[in-house]
PDB file of N, CA, C and O in Angstrom:
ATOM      1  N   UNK A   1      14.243   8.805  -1.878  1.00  0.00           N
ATOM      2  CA  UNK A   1      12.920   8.233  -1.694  1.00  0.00           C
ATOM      3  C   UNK A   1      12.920   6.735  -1.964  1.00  0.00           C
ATOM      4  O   UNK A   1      11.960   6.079  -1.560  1.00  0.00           O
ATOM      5  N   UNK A   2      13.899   6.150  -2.604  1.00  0.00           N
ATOM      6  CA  UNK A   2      13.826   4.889  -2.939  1.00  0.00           C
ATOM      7  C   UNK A   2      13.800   4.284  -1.558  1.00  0.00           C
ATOM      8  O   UNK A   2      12.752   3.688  -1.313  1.00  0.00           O
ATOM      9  N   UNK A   3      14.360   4.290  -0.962  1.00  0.00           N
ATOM     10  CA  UNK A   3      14.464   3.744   0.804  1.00  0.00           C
ATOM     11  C   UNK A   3      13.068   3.361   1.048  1.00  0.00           C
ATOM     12  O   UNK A   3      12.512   2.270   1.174  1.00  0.00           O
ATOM     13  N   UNK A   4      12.748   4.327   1.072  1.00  0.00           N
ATOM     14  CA  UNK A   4      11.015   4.149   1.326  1.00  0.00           C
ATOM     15  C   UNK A   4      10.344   3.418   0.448  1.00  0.00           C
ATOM     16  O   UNK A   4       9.379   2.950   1.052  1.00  0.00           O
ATOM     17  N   UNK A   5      10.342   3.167  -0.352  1.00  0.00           N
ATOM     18  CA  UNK A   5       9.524   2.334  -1.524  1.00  0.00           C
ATOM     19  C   UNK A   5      10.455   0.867  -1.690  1.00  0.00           C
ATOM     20  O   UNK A   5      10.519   0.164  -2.699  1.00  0.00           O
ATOM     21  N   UNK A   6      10.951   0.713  -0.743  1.00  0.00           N
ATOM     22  CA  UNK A   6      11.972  -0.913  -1.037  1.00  0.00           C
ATOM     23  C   UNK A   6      10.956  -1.930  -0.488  1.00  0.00           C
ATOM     24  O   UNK A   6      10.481  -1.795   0.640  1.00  0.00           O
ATOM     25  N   UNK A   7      10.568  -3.144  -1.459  1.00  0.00           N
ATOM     26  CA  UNK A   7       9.969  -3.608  -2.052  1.00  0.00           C
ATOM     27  C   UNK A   7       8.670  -4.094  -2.548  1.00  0.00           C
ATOM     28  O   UNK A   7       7.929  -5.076  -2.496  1.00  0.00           O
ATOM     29  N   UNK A   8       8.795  -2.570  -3.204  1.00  0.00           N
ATOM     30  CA  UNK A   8       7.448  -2.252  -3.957  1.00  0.00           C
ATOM     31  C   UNK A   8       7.972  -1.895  -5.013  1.00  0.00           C
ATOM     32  O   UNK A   8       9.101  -1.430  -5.171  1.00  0.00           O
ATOM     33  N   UNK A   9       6.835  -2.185  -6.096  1.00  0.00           N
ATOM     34  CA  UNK A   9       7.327  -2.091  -7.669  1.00  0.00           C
ATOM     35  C   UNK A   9       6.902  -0.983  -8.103  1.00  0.00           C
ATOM     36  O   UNK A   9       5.942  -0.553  -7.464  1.00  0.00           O
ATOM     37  N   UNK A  10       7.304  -0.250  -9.086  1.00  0.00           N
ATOM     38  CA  UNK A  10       6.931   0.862  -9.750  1.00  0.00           C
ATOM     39  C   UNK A  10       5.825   0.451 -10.958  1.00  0.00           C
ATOM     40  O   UNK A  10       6.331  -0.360 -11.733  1.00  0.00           O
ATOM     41  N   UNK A  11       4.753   0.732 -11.227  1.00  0.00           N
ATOM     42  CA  UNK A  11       3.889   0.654 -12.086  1.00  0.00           C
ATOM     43  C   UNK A  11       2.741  -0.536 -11.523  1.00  0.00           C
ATOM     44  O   UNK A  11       1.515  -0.430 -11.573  1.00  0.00           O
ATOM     45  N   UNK A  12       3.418  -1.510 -11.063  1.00  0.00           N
ATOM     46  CA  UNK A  12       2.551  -1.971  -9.959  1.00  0.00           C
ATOM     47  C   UNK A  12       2.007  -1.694  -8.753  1.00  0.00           C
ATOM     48  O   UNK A  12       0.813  -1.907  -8.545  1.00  0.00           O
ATOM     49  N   UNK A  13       2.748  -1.232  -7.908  1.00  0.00           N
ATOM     50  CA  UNK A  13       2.376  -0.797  -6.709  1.00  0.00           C
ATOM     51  C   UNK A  13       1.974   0.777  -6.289  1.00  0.00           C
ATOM     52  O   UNK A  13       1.301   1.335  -5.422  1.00  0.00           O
ATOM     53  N   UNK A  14       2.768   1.132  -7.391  1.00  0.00           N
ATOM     54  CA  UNK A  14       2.791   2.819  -6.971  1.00  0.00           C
ATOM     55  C   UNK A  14       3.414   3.500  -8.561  1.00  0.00           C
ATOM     56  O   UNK A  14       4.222   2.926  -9.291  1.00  0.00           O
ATOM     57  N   UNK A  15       2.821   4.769  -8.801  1.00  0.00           N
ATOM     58  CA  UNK A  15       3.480   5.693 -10.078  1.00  0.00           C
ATOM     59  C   UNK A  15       3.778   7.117  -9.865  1.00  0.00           C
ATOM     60  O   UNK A  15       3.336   7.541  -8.797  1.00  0.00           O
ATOM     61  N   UNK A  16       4.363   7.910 -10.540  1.00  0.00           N
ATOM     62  CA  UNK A  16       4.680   9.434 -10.257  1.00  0.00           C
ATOM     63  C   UNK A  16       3.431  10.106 -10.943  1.00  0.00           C
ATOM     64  O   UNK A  16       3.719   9.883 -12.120  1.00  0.00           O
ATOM     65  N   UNK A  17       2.612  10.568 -10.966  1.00  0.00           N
ATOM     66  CA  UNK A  17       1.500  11.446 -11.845  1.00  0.00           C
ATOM     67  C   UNK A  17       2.166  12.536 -12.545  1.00  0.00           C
ATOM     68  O   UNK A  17       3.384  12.355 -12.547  1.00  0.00           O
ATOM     69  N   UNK A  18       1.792  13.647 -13.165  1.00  0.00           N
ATOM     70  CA  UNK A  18       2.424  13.991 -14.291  1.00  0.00           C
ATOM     71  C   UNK A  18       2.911  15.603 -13.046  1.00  0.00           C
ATOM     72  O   UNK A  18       2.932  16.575 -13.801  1.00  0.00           O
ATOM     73  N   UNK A  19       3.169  15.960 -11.942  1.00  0.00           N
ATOM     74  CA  UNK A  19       3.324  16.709 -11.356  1.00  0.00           C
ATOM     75  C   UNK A  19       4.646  16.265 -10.489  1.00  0.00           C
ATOM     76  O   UNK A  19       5.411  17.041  -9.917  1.00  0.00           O
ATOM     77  N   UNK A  20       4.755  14.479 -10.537  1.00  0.00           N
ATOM     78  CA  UNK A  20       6.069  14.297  -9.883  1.00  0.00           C
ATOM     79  C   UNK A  20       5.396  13.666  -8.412  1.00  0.00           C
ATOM     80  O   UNK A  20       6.127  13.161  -7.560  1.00  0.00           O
ATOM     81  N   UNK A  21       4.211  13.748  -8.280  1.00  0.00           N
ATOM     82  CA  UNK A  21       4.120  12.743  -6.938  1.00  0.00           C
ATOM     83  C   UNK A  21       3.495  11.896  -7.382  1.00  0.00           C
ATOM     84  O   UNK A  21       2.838  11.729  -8.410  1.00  0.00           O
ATOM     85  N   UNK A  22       3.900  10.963  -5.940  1.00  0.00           N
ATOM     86  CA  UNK A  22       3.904   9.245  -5.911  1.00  0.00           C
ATOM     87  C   UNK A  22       2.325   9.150  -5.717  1.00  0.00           C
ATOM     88  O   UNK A  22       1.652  10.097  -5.309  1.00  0.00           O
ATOM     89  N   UNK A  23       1.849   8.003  -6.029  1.00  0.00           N
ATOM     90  CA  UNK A  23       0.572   7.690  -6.220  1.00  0.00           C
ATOM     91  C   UNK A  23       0.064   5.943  -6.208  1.00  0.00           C
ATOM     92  O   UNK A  23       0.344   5.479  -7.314  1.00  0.00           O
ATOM     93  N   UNK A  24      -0.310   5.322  -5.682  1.00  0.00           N
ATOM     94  CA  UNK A  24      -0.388   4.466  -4.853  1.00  0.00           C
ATOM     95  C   UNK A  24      -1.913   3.946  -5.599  1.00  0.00           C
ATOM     96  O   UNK A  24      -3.061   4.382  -5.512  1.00  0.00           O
ATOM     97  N   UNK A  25      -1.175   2.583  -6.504  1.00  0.00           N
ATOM     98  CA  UNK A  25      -2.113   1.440  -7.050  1.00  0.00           C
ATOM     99  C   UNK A  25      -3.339   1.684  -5.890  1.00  0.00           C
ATOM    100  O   UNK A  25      -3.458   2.079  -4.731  1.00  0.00           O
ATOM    101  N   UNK A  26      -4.326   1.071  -7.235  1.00  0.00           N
ATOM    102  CA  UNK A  26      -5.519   0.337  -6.506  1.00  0.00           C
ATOM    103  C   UNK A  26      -4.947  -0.770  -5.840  1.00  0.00           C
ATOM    104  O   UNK A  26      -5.210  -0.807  -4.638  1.00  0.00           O
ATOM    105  N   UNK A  27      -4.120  -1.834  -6.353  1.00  0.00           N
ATOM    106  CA  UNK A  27      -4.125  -3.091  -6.175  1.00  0.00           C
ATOM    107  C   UNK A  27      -2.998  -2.659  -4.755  1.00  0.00           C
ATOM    108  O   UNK A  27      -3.244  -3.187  -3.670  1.00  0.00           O
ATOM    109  N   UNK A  28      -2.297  -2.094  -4.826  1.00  0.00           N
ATOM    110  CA  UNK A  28      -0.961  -1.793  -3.532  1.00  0.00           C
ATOM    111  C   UNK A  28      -2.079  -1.756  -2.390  1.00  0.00           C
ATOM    112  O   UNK A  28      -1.968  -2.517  -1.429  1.00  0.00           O
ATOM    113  N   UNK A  29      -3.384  -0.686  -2.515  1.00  0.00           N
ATOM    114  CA  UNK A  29      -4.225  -0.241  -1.321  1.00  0.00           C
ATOM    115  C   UNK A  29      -4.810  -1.523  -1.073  1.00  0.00           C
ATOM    116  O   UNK A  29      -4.665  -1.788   0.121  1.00  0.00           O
ATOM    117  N   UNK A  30      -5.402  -2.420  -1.682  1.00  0.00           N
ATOM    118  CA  UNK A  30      -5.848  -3.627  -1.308  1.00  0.00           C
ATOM    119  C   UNK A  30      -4.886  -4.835  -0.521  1.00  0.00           C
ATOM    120  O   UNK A  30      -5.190  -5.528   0.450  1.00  0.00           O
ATOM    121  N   UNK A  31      -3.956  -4.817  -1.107  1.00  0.00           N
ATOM    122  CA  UNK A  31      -3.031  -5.336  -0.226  1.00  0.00           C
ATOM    123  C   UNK A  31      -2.785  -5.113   1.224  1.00  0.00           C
ATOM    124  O   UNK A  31      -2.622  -5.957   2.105  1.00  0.00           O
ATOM    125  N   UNK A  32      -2.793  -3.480   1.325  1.00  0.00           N
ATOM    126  CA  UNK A  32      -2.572  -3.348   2.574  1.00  0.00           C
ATOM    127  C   UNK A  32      -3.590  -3.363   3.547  1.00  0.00           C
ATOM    128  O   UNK A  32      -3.380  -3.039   4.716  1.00  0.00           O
ATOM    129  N   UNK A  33      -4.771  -3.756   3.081  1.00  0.00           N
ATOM    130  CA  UNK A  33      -6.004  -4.192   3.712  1.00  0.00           C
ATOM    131  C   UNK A  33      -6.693  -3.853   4.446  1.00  0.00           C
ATOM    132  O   UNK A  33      -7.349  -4.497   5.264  1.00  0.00           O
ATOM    133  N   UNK A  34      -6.611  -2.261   4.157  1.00  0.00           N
ATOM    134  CA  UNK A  34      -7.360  -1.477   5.333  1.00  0.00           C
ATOM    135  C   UNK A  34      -7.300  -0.119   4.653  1.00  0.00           C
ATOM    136  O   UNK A  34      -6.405   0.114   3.840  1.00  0.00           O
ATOM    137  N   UNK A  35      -8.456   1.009   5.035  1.00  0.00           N
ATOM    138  CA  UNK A  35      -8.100   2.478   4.393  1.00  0.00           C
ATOM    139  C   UNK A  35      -7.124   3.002   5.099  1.00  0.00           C
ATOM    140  O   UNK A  35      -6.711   2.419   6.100  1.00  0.00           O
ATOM    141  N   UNK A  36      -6.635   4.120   4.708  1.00  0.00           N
ATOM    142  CA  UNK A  36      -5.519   5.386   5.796  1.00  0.00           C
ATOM    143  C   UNK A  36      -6.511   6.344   5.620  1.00  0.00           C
ATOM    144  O   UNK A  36      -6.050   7.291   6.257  1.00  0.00           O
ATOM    145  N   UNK A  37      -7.835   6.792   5.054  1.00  0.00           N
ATOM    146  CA  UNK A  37      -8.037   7.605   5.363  1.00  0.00           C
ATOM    147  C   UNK A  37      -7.596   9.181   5.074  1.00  0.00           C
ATOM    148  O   UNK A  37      -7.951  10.261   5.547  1.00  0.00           O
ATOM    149  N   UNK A  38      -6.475   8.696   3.881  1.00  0.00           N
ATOM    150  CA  UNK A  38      -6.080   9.633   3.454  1.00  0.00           C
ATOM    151  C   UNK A  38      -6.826  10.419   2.408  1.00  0.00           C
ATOM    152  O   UNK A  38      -6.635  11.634   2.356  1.00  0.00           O
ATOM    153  N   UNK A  39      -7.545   9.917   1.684  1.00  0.00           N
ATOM    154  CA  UNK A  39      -7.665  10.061   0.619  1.00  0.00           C
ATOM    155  C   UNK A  39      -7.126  10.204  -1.046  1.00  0.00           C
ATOM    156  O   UNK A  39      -7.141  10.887  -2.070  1.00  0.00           O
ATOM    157  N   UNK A  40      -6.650   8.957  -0.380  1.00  0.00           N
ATOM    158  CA  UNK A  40      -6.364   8.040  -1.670  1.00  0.00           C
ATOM    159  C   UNK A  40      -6.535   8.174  -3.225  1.00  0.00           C
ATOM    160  O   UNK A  40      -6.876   7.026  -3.510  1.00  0.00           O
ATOM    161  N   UNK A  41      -6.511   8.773  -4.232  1.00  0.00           N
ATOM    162  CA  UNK A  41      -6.835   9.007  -5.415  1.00  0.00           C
ATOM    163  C   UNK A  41      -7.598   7.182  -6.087  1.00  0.00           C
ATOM    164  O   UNK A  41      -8.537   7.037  -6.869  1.00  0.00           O
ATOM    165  N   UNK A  42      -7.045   6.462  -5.643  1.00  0.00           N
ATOM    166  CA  UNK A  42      -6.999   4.954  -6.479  1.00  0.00           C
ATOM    167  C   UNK A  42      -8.208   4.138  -5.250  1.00  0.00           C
ATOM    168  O   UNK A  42      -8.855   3.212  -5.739  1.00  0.00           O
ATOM    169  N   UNK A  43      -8.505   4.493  -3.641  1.00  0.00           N
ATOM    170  CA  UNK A  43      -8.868   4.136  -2.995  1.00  0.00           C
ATOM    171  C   UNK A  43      -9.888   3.311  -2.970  1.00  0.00           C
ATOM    172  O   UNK A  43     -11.059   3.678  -2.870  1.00  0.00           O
ATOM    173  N   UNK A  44      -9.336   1.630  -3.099  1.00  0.00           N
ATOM    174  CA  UNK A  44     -10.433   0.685  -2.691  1.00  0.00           C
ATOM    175  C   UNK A  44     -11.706   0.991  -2.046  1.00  0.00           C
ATOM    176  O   UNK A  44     -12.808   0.939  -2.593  1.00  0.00           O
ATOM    177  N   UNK A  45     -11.490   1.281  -0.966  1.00  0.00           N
ATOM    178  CA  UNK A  45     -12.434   1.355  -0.028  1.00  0.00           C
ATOM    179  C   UNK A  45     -13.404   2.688  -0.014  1.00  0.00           C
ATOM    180  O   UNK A  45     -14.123   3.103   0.895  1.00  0.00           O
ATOM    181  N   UNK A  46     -13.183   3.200  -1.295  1.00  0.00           N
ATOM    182  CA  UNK A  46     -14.898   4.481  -0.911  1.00  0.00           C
ATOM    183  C   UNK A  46     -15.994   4.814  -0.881  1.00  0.00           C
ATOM    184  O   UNK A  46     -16.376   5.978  -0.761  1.00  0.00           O
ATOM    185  N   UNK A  47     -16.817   3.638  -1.007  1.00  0.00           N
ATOM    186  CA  UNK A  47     -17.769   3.137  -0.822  1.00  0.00           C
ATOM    187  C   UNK A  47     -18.010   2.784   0.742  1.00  0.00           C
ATOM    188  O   UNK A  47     -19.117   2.991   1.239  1.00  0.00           O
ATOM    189  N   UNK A  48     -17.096   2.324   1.393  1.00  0.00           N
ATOM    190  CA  UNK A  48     -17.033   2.111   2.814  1.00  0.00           C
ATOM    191  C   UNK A  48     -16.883   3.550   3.555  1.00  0.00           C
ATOM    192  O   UNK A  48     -17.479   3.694   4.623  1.00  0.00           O
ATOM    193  N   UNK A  49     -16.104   4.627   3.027  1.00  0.00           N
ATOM    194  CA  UNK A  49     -15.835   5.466   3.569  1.00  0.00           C
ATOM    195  C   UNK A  49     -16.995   6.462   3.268  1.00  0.00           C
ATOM    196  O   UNK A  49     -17.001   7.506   3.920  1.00  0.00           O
ATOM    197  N   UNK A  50     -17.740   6.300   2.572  1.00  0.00           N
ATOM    198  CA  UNK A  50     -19.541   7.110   2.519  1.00  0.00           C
ATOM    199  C   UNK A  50     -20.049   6.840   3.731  1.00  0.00           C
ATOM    200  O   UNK A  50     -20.572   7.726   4.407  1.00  0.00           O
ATOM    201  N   UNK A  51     -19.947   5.549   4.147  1.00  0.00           N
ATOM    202  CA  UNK A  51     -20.739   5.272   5.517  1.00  0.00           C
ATOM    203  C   UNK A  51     -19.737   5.380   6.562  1.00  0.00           C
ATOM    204  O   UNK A  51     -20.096   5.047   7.691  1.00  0.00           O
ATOM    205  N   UNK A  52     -18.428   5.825   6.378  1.00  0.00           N
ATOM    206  CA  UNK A  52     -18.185   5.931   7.664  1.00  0.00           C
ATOM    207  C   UNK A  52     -18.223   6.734   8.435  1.00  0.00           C
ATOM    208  O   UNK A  52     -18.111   7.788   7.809  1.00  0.00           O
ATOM    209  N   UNK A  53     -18.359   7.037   9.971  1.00  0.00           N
ATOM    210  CA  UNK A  53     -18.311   7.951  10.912  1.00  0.00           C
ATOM    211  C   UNK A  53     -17.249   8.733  10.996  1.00  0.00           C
ATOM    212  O   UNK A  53     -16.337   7.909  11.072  1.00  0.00           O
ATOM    213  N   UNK A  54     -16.719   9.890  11.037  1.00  0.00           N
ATOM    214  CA  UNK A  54     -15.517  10.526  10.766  1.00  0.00           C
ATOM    215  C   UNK A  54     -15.988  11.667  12.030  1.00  0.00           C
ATOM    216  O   UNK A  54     -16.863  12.516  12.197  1.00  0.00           O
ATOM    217  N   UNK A  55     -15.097  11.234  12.603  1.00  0.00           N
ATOM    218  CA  UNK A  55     -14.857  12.638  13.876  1.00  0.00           C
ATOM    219  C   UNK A  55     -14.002  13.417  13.789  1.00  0.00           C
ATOM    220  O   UNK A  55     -13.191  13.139  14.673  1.00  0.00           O
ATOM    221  N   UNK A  56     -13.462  14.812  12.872  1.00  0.00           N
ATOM    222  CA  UNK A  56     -13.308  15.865  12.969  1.00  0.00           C
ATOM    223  C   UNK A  56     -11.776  16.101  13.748  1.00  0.00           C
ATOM    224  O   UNK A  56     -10.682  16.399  13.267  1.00  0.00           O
ATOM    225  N   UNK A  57     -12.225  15.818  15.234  1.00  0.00           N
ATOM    226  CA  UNK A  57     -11.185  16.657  16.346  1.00  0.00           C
ATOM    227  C   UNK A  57     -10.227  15.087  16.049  1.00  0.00           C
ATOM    228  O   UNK A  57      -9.069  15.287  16.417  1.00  0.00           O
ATOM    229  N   UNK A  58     -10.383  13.852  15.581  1.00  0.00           N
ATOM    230  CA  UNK A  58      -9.535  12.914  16.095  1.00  0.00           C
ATOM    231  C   UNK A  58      -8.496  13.009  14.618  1.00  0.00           C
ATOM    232  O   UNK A  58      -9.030  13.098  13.512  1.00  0.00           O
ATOM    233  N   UNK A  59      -7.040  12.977  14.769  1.00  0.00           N
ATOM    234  CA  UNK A  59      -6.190  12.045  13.313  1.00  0.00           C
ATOM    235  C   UNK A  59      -6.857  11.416  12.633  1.00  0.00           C
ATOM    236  O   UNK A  59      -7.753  10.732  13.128  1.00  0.00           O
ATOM    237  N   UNK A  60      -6.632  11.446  11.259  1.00  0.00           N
ATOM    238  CA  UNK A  60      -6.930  10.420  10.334  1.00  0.00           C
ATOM    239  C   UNK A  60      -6.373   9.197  10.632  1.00  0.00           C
ATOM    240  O   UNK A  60      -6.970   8.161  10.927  1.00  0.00           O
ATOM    241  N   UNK A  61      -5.196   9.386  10.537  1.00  0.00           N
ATOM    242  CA  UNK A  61      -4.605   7.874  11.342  1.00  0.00           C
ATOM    243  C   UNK A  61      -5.120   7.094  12.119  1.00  0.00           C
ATOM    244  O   UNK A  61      -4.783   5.913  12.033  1.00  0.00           O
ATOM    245  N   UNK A  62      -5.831   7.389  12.851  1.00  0.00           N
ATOM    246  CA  UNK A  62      -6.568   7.229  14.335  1.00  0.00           C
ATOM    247  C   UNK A  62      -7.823   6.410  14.249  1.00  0.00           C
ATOM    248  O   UNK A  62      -8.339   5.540  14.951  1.00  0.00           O
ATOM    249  N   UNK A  63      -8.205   7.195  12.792  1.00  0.00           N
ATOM    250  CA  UNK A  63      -9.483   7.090  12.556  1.00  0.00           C
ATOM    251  C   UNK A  63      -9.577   5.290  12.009  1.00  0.00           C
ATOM    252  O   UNK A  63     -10.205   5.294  10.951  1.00  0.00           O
ATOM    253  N   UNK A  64      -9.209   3.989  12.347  1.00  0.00           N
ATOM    254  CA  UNK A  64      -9.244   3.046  11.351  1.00  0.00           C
ATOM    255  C   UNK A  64     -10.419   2.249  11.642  1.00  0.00           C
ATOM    256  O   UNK A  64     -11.148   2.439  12.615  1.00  0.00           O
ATOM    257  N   UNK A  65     -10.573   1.378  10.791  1.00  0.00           N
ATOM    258  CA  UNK A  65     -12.145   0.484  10.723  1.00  0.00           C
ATOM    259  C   UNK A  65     -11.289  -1.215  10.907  1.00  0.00           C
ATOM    260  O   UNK A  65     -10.471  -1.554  10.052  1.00  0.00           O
ATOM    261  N   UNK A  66     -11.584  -2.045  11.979  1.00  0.00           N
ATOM    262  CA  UNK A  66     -10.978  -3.206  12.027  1.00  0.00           C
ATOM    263  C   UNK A  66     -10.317  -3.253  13.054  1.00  0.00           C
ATOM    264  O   UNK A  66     -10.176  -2.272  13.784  1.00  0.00           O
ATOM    265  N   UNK A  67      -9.661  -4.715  13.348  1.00  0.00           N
ATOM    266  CA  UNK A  67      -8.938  -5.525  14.826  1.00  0.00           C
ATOM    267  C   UNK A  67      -7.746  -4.414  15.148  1.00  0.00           C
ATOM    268  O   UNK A  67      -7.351  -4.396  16.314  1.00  0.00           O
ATOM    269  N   UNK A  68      -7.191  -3.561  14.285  1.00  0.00           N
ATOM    270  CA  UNK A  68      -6.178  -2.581  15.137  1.00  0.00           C
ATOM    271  C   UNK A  68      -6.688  -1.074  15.094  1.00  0.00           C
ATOM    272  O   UNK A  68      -5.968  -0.088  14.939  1.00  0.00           O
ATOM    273  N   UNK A  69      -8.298  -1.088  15.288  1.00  0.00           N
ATOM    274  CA  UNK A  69      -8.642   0.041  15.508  1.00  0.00           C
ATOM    275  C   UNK A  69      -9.106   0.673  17.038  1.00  0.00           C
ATOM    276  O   UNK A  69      -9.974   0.083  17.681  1.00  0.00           O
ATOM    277  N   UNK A  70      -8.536   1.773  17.504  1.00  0.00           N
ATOM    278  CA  UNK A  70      -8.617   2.073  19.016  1.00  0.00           C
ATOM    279  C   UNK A  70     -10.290   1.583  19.649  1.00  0.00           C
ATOM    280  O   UNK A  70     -10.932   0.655  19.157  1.00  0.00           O
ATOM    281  N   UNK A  71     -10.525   2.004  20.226  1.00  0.00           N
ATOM    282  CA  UNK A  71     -11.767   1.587  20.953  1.00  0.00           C
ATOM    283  C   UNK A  71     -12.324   3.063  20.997  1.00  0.00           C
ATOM    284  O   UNK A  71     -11.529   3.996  20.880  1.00  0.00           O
ATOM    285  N   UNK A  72     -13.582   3.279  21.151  1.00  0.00           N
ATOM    286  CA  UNK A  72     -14.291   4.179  20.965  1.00  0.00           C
ATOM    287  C   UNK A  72     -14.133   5.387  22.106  1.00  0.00           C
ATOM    288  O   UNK A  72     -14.434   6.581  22.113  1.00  0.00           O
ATOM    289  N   UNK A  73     -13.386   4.298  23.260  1.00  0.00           N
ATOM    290  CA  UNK A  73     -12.939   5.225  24.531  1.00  0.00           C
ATOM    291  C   UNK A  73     -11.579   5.516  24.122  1.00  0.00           C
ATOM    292  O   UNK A  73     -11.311   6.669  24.459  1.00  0.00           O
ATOM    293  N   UNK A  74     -10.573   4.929  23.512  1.00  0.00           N
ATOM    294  CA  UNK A  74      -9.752   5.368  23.199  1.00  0.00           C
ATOM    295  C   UNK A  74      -9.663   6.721  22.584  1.00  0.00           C
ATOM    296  O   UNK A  74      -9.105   7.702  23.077  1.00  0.00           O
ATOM    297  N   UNK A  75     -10.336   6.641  21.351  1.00  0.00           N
ATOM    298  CA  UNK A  75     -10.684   7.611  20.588  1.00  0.00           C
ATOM    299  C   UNK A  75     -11.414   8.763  21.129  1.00  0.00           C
ATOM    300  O   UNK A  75     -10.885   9.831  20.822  1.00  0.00           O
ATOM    301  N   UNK A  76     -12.315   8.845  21.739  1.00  0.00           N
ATOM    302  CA  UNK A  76     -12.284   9.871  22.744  1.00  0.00           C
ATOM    303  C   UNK A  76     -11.608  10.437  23.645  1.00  0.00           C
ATOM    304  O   UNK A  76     -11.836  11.627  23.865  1.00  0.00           O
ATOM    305  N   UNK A  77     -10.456   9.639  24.513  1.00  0.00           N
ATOM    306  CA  UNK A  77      -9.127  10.701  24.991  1.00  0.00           C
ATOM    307  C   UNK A  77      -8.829  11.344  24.437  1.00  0.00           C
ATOM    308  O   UNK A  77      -8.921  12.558  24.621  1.00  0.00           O
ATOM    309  N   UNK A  78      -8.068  10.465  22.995  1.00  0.00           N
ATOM    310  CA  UNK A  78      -7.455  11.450  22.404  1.00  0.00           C
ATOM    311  C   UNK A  78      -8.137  12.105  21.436  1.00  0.00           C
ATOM    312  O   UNK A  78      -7.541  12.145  20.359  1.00  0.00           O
ATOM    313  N   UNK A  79      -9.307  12.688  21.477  1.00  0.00           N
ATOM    314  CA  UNK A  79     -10.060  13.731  21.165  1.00  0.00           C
ATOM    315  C   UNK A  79      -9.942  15.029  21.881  1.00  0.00           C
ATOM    316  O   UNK A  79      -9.675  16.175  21.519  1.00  0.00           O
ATOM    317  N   UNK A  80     -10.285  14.361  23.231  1.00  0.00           N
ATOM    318  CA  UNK A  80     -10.293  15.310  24.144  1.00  0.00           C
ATOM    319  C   UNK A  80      -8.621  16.188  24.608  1.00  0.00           C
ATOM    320  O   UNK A  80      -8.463  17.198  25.294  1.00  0.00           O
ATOM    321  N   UNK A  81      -7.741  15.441  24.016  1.00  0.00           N
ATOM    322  CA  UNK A  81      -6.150  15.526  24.455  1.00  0.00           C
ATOM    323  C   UNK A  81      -6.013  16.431  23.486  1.00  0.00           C
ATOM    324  O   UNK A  81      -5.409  17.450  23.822  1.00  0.00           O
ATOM    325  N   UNK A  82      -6.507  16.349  22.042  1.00  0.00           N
ATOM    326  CA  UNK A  82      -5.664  17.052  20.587  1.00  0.00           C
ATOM    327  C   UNK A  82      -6.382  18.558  20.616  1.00  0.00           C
ATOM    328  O   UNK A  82      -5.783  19.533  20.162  1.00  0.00           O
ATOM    329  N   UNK A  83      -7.876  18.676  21.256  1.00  0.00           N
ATOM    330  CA  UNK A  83      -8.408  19.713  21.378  1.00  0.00           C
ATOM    331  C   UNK A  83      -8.251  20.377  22.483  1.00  0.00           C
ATOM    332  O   UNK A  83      -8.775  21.491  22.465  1.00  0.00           O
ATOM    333  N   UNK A  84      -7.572  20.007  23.689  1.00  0.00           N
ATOM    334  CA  UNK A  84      -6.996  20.503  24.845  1.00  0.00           C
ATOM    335  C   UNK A  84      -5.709  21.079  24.687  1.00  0.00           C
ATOM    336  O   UNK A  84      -5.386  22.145  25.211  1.00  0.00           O
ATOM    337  N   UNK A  85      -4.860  20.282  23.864  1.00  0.00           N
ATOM    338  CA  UNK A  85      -3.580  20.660  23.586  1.00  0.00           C
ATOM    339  C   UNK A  85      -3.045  21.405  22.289  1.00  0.00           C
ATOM    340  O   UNK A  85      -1.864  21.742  22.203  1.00  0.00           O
ATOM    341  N   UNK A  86      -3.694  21.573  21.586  1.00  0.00           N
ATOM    342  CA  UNK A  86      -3.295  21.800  19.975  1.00  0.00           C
ATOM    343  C   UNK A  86      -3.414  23.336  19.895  1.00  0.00           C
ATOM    344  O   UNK A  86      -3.190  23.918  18.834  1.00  0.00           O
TER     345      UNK A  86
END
């Protein structure tokens, strides 16, 4: 797993919780300057994510707020693609 975490700090950026998974600073999520939508334990942004619109049939991934977020037609293909195909 270290591969994946190369260069990011431990106790700064990210910690193990007492079960052994990784867990991801407040301050790491701000950095990266945008939600995932994951649901985040430390998550900057949840206050933003009360008001946000969340569609169901689309990825979380998919789902982002900002300049690299799909377009609303975008997001409807692949609505229509994941519930056609899945």
């Amino acid at each position: 797993m270290s591969g994946d975490l190369k260069g990011l700090k431990e106790g700064e950026d990210y910690y193990f919780n007492e079960r052994g998974l990784l867990v991801f600073t407040e301050s790491y999520l701000e950095k990266k300057g945008r939600c995932c939508y994951s649901g985040c334990l430390h998550c900057p942004y949840d206050k933003k994510l009360k008001n946000q619109k969340v569609n169901p049939d689309i990825p979380q991934e998919l789902q982002l707020d900002g300049p690299d977020s799909p377009s609303d037609e975008d997001l409807e293909s692949l609505a229509d693609y994941y519930t056609k195909n899945l």
